[in-house]
VEXDREN-2710 file (C-alpha; in Angstrom, 1 decimal):
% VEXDREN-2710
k/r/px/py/pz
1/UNK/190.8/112.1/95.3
2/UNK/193.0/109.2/95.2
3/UNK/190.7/106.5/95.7
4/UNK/189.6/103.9/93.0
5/UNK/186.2/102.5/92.1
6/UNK/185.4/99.2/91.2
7/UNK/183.4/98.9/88.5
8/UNK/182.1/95.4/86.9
9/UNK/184.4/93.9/84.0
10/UNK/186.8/96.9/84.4
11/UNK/188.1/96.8/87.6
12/UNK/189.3/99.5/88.9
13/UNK/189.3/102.8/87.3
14/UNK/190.0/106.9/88.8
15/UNK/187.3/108.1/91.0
16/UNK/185.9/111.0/89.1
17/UNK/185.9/108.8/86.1
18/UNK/184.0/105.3/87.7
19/UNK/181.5/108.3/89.2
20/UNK/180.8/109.6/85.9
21/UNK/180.3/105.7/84.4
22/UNK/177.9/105.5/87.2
23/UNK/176.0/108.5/86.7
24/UNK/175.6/107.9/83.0
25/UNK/174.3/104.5/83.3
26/UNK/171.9/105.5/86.0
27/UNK/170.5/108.6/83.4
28/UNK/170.2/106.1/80.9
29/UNK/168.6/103.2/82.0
30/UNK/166.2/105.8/84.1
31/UNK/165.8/107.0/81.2
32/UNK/164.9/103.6/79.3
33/UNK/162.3/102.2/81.8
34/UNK/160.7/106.1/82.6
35/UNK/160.2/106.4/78.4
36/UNK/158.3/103.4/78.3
37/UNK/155.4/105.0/81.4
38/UNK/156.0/108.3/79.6
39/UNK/154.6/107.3/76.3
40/UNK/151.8/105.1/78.0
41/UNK/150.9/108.6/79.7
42/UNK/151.9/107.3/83.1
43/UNK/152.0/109.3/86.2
44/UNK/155.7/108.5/86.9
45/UNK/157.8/108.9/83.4
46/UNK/161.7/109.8/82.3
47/UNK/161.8/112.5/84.9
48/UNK/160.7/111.1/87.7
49/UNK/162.3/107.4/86.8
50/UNK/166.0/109.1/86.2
51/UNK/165.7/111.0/89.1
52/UNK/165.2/107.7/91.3
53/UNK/167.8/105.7/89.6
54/UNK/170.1/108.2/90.5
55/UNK/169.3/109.0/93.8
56/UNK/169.7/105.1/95.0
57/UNK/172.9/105.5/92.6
58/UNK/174.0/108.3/94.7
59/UNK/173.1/106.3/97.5
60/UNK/174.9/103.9/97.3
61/UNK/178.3/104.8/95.6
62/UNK/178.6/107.5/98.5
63/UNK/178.0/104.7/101.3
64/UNK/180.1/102.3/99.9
65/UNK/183.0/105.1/99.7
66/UNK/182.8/106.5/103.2
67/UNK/183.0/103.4/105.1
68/UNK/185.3/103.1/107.3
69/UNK/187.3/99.2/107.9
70/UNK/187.8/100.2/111.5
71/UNK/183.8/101.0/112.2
72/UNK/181.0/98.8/112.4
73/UNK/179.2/100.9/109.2
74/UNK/177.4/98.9/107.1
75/UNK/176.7/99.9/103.5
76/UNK/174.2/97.8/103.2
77/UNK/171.7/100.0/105.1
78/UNK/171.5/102.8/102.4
79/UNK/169.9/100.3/100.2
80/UNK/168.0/99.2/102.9
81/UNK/167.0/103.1/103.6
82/UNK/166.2/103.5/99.7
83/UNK/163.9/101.0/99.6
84/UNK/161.8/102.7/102.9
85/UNK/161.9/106.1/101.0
86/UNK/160.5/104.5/97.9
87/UNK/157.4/102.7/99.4
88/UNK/156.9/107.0/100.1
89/UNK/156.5/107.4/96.5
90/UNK/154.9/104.0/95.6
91/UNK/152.4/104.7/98.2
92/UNK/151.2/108.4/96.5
93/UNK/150.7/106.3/92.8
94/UNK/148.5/103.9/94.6
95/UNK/146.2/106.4/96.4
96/UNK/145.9/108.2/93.5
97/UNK/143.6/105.0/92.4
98/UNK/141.6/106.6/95.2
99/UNK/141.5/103.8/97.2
100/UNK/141.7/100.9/94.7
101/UNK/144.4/98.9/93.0
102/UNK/145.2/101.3/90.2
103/UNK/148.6/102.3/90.4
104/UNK/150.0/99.1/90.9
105/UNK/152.3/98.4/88.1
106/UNK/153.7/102.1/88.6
107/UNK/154.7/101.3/92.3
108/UNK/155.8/98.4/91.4
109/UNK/158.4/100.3/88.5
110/UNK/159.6/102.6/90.7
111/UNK/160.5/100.0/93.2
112/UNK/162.5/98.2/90.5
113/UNK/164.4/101.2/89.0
114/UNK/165.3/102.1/92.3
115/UNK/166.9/98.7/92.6
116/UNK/168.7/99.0/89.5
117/UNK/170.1/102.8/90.9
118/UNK/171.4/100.5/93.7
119/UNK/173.1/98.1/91.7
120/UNK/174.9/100.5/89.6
121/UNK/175.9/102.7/92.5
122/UNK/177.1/98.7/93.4
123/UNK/179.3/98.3/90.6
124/UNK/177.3/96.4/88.5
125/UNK/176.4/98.0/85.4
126/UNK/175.9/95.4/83.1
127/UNK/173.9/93.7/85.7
128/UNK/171.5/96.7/86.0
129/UNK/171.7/96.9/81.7
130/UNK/170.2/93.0/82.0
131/UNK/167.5/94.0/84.5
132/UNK/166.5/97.1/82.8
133/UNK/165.8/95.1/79.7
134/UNK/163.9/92.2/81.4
135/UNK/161.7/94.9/83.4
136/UNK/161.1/96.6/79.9
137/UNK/160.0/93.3/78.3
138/UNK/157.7/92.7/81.2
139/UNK/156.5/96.2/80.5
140/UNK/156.1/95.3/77.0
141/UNK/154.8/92.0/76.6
142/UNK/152.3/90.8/79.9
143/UNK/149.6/93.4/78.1
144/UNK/149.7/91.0/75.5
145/UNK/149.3/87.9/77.8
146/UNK/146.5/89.8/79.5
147/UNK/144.6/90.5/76.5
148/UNK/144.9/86.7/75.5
149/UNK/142.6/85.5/78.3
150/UNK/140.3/88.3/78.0
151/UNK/137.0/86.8/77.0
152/UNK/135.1/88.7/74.3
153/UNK/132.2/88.3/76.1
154/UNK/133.2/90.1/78.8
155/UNK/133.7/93.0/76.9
156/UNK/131.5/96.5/77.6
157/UNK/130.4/99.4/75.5
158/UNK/131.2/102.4/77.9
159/UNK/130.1/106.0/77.4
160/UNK/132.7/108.4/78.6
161/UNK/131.7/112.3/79.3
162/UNK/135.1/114.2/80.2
163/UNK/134.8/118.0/81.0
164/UNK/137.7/120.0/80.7
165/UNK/139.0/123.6/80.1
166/UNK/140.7/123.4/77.1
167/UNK/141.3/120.9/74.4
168/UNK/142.0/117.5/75.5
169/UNK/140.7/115.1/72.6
170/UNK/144.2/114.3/71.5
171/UNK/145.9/113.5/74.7
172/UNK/142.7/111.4/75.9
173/UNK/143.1/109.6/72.4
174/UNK/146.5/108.9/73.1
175/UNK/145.7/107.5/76.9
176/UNK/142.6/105.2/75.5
177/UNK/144.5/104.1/72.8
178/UNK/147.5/102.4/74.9
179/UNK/144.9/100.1/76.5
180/UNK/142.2/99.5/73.1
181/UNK/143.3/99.1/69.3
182/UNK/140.1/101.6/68.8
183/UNK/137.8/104.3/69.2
184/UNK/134.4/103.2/68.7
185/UNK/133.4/107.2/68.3
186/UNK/135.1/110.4/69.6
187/UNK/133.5/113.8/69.4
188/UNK/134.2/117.4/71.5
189/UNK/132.2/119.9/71.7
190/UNK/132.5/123.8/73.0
191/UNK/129.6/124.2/76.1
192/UNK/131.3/127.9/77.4
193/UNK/133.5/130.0/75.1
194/UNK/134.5/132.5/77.7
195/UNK/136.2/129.7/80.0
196/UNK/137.0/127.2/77.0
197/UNK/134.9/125.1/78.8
198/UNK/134.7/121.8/76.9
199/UNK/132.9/118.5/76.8
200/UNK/134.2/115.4/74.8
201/UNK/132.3/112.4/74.4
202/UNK/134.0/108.9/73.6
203/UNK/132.5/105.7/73.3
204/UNK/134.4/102.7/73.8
205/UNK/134.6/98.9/74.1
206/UNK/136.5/97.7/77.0
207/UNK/136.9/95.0/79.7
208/UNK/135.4/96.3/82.9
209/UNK/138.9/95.5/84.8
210/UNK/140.3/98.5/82.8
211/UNK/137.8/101.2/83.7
212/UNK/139.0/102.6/86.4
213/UNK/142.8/102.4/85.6
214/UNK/141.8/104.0/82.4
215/UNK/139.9/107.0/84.1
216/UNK/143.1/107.8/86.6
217/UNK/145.3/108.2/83.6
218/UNK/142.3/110.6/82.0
219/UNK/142.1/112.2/85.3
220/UNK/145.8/112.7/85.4
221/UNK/145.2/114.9/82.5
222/UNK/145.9/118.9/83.5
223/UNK/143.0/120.3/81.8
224/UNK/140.5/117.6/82.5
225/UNK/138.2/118.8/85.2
226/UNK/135.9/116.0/86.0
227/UNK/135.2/112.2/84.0
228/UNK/131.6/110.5/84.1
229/UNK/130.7/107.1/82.4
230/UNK/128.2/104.7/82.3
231/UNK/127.4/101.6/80.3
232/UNK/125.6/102.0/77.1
233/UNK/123.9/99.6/74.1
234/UNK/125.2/102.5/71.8
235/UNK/128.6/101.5/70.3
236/UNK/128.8/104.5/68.3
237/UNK/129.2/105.0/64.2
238/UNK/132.8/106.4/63.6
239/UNK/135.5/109.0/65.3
240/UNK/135.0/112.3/64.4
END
């Protein structure tokens, strides 16, 4: 194919090779912002992040080529078309929250990297590279605001029961341990043999705005089968 791509600070380069530029930089940025829900233990991680940066890449780089001068096609309604088909996917994190506002900041993600698909399928590379890193800061450092003008007082000692098939302590470590510095006491214990039936208790400390957020991302867990808590005096002694 004869035609040229435009691509930002370059100009314009071979078709196969600005497609490829394009493709790589949607993988990678994906990549960048679906790490950072991946290690948080978030529903929506590097798969699922690279794959929606570069469908809206797709998207776009494929409406912007087929246009025609003579026709009254306008590219702008793929991106306009992406952003329908994402409110699909945002929509399935948030119920998950079964009916609450859990699942928020996930939406919210994929809405942005799909955004980012569009403006490298655009052109615009290093503009996506600036966005990616200002949506990765966010991700990174509001937590931190949050936990600022949390009041100690409001704090609450919860006792979580999670039954599951299977060993689950470390991943539910892992989870618990992207919202709290610590465990107040962690212990698992074996109730069926023949099923691997399991149940771990796990006392925490925790603003009451977290709970529920913090029992999706449990849920989310394969092997987890059902999660009960309540509030306790008990603070527990140490993990074990």
């Amino acid at each position: 194919m004869n035609q040229a791509i435009n691509i930002e600070l370059i100009g314009a380069v071979p078709f196969y090779l600005g497609f490829g530029i394009k493709i790589i930089t949607a993988v990678l940025l994906g990549g960048m912002v679906g790490y950072d829900r991946e290690i948080k233990m978030k529903s929506a991680g590097i798969k699922t992040n690279m794959m929606i940066c570069l469908g809206a890449t797709l998207y776009t780089a494929v409406s912007l080529i087929i246009r025609d001068p003579d026709s009254v096609h306008d590219p702008n309604r793929a991106a306009a078309q992406i952003v329908s088909g994402i409110g699909f996917l945002g929509a399935g994190a948030i119920i998950q929250g079964r009916g609450g506002i859990v699942g928020l900041t996930t939406a919210a993600t994929m809405w942005v990297v799909a955004a980012i698909g569009v403006t490298i399928g655009a052109g615009y590379p290093i503009v996506a590279f600036l966005f990616t890193v200002t949506i990765l800061a966010v991700l990174k450092t509001l937590p931190l605001f949050n936990k600022v003008f949390e009041k100690e007082k409001d704090f609450k000692n919860y006792h979580l029961e999670i039954l599951s098939r299977g060993r689950v302590k470390g991943s539910v470590k892992q989870i618990i341990l992207n919202e709290i510095k610590d465990i107040n006491e962690m212990s698992e214990e074996v109730i069926n043999v023949d099923t691997n039936e399991r149940i771990l208790n796990t006392y925490i400390t925790l603003h009451p705005r977290k709970i529920d957020a913090l029992l999706v991302d449990i849920k989310s867990i394969i092997q987890v089968e059902k999660v009960k808590y309540h509030l306790t005096e008990y603070t527990g002694k140490s993990e074990s």
